[in-house]
N, C-alpha and C positions, 0 to 999 in steps of 0.2 A: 358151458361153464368156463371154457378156459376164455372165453372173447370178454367177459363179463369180469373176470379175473383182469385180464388186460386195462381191459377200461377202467376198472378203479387204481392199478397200479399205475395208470398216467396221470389221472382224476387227483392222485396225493399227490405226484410229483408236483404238477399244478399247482396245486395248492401250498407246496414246501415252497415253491418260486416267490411264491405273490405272498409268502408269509414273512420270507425272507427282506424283499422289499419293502412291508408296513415294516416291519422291527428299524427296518433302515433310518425309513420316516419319522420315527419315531424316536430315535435318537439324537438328529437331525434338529428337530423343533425343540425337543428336549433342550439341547445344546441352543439353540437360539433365545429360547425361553429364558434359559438360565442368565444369558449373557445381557440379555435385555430388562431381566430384574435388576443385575448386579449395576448398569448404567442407571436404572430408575430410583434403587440408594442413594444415588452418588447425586443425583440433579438437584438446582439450586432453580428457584424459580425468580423472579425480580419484577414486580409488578408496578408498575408506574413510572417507569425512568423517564425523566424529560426529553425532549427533542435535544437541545443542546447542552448537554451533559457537563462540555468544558466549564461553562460556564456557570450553571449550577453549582458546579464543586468550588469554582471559583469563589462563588457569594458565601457558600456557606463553612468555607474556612476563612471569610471577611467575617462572618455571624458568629462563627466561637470566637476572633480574634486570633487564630492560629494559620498564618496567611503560609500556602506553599510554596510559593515564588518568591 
């Protein structure tokens, strides 16, 4: 009885270790999660920009008439 005893009182320690460790993990992601939602708020997406950009803006502050330069 008592080796049987022994064995499970190692068996939970065990298991307190490796339980320790997920909780860890799981804070961890948590916090990365979290911080990874808070950037994906925040992003702005821009689809179609031209190659030469300058120059674009250029034309089309000549097209309202309200030139930058």
């Amino acid at each position: 009885m008592k080796v049987r005893l022994a064995d499970i009182i190692v068996s939970m320690n065990e298991l307190r270790k490796e339980n320790e460790k997920l909780r860890a993990i799981v804070i961890e992601l948590t916090e990365q999660l979290s911080s990874e939602l808070h950037m994906r708020e925040y992003k702005i997406e821009i689809d179609d920009v031209p190659e030469n950009l300058n120059t674009t803006v250029v034309q089309l502050t000549k097209t309202v008439d309200n030139p930058l330069i």
